[in-house]
C-alpha positions in Angstrom: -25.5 -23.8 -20.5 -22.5 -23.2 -23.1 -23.4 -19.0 -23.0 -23.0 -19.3 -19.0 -19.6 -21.3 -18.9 -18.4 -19.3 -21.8 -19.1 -16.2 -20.3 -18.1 -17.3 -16.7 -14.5 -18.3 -18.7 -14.3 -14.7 -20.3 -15.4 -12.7 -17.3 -13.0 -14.7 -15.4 -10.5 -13.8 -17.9 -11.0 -10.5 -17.9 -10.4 -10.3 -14.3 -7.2 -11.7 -13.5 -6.0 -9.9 -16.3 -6.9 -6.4 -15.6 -3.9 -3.7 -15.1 -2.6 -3.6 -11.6 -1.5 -0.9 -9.8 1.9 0.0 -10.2 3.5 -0.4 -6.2 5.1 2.7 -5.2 8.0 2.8 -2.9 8.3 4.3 0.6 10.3 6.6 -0.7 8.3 8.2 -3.7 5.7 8.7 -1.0 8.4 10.6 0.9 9.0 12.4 -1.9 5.3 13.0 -3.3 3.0 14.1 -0.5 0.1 14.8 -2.6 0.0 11.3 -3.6 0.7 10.0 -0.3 -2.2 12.3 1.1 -4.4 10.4 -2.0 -3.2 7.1 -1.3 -3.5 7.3 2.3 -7.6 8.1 2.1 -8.0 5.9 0.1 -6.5 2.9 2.4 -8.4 4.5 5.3 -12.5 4.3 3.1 -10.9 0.9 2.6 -9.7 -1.0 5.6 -10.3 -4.1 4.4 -7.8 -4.0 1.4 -4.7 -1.6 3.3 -3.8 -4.7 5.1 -3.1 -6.1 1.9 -2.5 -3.9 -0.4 1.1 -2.7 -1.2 0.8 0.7 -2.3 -1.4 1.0 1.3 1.6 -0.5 3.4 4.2 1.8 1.5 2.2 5.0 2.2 1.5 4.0 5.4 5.0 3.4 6.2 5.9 7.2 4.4 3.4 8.6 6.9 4.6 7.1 9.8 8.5 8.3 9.0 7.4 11.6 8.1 5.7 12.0 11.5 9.2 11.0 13.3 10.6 13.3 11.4 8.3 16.4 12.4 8.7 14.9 16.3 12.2 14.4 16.2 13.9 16.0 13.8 15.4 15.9 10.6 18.3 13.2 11.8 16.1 10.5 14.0 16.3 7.5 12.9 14.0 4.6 14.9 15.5 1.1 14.9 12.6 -1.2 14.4 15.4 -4.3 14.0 14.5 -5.6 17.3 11.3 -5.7 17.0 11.6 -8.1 13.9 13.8 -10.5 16.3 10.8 -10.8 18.1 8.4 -12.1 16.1 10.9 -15.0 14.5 
């Protein structure tokens, strides 16, 4: 019984304490499209954790301004503002 709770305690341990992923910006995505190509296919075999996951958000976010960009041009600029008065 002492073996299972001690190595319960250490895997437990080991868990929470693993590295994390560093969290990326929107804008190194912007400026890193090979990693935002990466990132983004890995959030898409993984739906479950984009919702969550920051670096999934950012890159997801990257992608969607880059698109507005190629639609609109280089000096469109979307104002989401009133769609955050919305929801409060």
């Amino acid at each position: 019984m002492y073996k299972l709770i001690a190595t319960s305690t250490l895997a437990v341990f080991l868990i929470a304490c693993s590295p994390k992923e560093e969290v990326k910006t929107v804008q190194f995505y912007l400026d890193n499209e090979d990693a935002l190509e990466l990132k983004m296919a890995y959030c898409k075999n993984n739906p479950g954790k984009a919702m969550t996951d920051e670096n999934c958000i950012n890159s997801l976010e990257a992608s969607s301004k880059l698109k507005d960009k190629v639609m609109f041009g280089e000096g469109f600029k979307v104002d989401y503002s009133s769609l955050d008065k919305e929801k409060g």
